[in-house]
C-alpha positions as CSV (number, residue, x, y, z in Angstrom):
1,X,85.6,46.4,-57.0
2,X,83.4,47.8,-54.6
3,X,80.0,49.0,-55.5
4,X,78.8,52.3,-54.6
5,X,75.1,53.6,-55.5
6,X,74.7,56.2,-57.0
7,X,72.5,59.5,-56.3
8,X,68.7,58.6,-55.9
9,X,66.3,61.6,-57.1
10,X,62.9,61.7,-55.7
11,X,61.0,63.6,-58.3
12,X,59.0,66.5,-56.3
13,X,55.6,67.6,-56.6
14,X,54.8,70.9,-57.9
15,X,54.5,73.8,-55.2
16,X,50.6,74.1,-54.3
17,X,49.3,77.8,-53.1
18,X,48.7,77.2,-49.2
19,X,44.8,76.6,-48.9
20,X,44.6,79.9,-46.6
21,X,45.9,82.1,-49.8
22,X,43.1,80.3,-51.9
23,X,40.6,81.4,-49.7
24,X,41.4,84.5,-49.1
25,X,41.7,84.9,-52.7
26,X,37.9,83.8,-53.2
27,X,37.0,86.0,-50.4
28,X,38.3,89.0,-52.0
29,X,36.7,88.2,-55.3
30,X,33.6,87.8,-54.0
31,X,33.7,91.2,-52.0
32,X,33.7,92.8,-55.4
33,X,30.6,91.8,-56.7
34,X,27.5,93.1,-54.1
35,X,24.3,91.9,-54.1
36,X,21.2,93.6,-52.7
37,X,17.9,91.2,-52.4
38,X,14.8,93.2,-52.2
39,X,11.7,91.7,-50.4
40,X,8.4,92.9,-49.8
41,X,6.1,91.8,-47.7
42,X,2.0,93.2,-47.2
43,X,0.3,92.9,-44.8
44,X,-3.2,91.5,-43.8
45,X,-5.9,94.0,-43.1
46,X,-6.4,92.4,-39.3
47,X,-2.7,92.1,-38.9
48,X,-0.8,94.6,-36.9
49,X,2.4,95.8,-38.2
50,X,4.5,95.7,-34.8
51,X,3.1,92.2,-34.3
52,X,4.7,90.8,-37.4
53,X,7.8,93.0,-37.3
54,X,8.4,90.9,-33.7
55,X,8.1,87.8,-36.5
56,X,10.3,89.2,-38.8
57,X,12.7,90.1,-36.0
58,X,12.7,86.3,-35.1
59,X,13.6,84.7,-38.5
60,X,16.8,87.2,-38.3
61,X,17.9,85.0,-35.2
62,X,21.4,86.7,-34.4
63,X,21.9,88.6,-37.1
64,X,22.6,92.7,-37.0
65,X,20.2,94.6,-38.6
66,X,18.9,98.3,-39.4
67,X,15.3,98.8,-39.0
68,X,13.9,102.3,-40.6
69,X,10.1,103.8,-40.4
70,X,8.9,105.7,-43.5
71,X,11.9,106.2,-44.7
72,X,13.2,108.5,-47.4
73,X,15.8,107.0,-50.2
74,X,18.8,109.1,-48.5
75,X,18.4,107.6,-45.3
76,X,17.6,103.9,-46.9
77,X,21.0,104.7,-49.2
78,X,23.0,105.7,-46.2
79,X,22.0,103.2,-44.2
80,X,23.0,100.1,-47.2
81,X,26.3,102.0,-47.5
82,X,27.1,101.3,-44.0
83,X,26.2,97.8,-43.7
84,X,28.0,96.8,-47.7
85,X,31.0,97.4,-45.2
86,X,30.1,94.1,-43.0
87,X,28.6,91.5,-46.2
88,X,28.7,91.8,-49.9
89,X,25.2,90.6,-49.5
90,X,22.5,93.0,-48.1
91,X,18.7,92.0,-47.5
92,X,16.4,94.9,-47.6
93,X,13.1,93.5,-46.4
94,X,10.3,96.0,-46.5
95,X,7.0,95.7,-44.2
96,X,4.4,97.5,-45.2
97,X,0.3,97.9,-44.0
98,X,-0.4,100.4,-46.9
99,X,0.0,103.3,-44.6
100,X,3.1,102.5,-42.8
101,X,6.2,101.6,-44.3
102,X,9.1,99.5,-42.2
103,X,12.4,98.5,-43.7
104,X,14.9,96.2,-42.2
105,X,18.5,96.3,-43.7
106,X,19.9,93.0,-43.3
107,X,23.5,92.3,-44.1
108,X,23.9,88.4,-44.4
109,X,26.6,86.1,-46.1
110,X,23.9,83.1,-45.4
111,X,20.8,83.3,-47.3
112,X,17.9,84.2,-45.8
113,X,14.5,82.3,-46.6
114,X,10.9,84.2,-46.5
115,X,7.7,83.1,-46.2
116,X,4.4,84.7,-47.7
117,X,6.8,87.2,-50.0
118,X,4.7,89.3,-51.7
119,X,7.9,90.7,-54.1
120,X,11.2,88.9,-54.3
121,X,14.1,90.9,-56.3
122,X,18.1,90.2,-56.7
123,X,20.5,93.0,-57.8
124,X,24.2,92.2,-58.6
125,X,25.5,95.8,-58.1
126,X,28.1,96.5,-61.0
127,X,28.6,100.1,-59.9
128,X,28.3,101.6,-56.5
129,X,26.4,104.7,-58.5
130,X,23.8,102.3,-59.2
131,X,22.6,102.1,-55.4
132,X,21.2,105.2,-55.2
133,X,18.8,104.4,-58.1
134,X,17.6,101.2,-56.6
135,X,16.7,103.1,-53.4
136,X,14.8,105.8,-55.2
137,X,12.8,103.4,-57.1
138,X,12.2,101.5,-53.7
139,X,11.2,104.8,-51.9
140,X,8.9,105.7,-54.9
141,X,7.8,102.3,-54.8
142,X,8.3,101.9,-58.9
143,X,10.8,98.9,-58.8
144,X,8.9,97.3,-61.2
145,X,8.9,100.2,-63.8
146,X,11.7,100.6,-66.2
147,X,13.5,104.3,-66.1
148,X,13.2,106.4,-69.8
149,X,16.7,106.3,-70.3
150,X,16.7,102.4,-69.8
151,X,14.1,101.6,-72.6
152,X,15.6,104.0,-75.4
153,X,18.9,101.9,-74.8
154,X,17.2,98.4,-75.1
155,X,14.8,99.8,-78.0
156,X,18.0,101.1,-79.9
157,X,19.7,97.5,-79.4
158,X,17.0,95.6,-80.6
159,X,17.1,98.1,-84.0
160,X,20.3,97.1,-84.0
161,X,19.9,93.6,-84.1
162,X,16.7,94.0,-86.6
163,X,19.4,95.4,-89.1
164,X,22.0,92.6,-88.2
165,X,19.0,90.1,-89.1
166,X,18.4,92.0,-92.7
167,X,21.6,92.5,-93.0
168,X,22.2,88.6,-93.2
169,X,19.2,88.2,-94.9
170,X,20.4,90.3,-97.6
171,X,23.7,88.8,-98.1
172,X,22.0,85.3,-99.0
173,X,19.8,86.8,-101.2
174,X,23.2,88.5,-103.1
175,X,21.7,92.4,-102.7
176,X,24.9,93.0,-100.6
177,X,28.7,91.0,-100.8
178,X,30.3,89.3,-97.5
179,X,32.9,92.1,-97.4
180,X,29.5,94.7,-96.8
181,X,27.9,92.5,-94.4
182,X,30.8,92.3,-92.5
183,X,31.0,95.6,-92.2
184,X,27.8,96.0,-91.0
185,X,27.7,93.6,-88.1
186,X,31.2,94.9,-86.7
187,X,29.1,97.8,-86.7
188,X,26.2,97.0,-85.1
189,X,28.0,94.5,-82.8
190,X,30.3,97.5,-81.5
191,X,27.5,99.9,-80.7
192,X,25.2,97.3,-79.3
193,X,28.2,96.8,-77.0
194,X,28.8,100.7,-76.4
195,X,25.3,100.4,-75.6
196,X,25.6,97.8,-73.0
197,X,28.6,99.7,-70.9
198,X,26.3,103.0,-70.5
199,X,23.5,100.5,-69.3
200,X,23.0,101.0,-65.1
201,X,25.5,99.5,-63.3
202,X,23.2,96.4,-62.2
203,X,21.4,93.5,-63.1
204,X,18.5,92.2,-62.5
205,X,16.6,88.9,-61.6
206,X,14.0,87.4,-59.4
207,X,16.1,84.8,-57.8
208,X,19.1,84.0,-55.8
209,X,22.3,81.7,-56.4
C-alpha cells in the first residue's frame, strides 16, 4: 500500500499593522496635543540687544522663525497660529533690554536648549481658546500671576476637598452612616470634576519632556 502524506499546515503568524500606519498613527496623535515653551531672556545693562539677537539667531541654526519688535498680543497670537500649522511645538523666546521687547516664534519638533534663561515655561495647549490668554499674559508681562477666575475655581476645589476630609472624619467618629458619606463624596467628587472641565484649556509646568 502506498503511502501518501497527508496535508502539512504551517501555523501563520498574526497580521501586524505595516510600521508606516504605526507611525503615522503616532504622528497624528501627537499633532493633537500643542505645546508652547515660553522663554525669557534679559539682558545685561552693557549688552546690546541686536548683538545678542545675532546670538540667538545662531542657536536656531536652520530652523524658520518669526521675529516681532514690541509686539502687541494680536500680532504675537496671529503669528503662533500660523506657525502651530508647521510643529505641534512652538518656542516663543522673548529678548528683552527693559525698554525693548523682541520675540522670536520658533516652531521646532527637536528641542531647543538655552543658556542664561532668565524664565523657562511649558504649556500643553488643551484648547486652541486658551492661546489667546497666554499671549495676553505674555504681552502684559503677568505670566506669573494667576487670573481671578482661576483662583475662585482652585479655592472652591480645595473647600471641596476640606469637606470630603470631615466628611470621612465624621463617619469614623459615627456622627454620619456610610450610606451619607457616600453621598457626600459622589458629591464633591462630581463638582470638583465639573470644576476641572471649566478650568483654562492648558497646563502648566516649568519643564519639558
Amino acid at each position: 500500500m502506498t503511502f501518501v502524506p497527508g496535508p502539512i499546515i504551517i501555523p501563520r503568524k498574526p497580521k501586524e499593522k505595516p510600521e508606516g500606519k504605526r507611525e503615522v498613527t503616532k504622528n497624528v496623535s501627537q499633532k493633537r496635543e500643542k505645546k508652547l515653551v515660553y522663554v525669557l531672556i534679559k539682558l545685561k545693562p552693557e549688552q546690546m540687544i541686536s548683538e545678542k539677537a545675532k546670538e540667538l539667531e545662531g542657536l536656531f541654526g536652520e530652523k524658520s522663525f518669526n521675529r516681532v519688535v514690541n509686539p502687541d498680543e494680536y500680532t504675537l497670537l496671529m503669528n503662533a497660529q500660523n506657525l502651530f500649522s508647521k510643529s505641534n511645538r512652538l518656542y516663543v523666546v522673548e529678548l528683552t533690554d527693559g525698554m525693548n521687547r523682541w520675540f522670536y516664534l520658533v516652531p521646532s519638533e527637536e528641542r531647543i536648549k538655552f543658556k542664561n534663561k532668565d524664565k523657562y515655561m511649558v504649556f500643553l495647549i488643551k484648547k486652541d481658546s486658551a492661546l489667546e490668554e497666554i499671549f495676553k499674559k505674555i504681552a502684559e508681562g503677568k505670566l506669573d500671576k494667576k487670573g481671578t477666575f482661576e483662583l475662585v475655581v482652585t479655592a472652591v476645589q480645595v473647600a471641596l476637598g476640606v469637606l470630603a476630609l470631615v466628611a470621612g472624619y465624621m463617619a469614623l467618629e459615627n456622627v454620619v452612616d456610610l450610606s451619607q458619606l457616600s453621598n457626600i463624596v459622589t458629591f464633591v467628587l462630581f463638582f470638583i470634576f465639573a470644576l476641572q472641565s471649566i478650568k483654562k484649556g492648558y497646563k502648566k509646568r516649568s519643564w519639558e519632556d
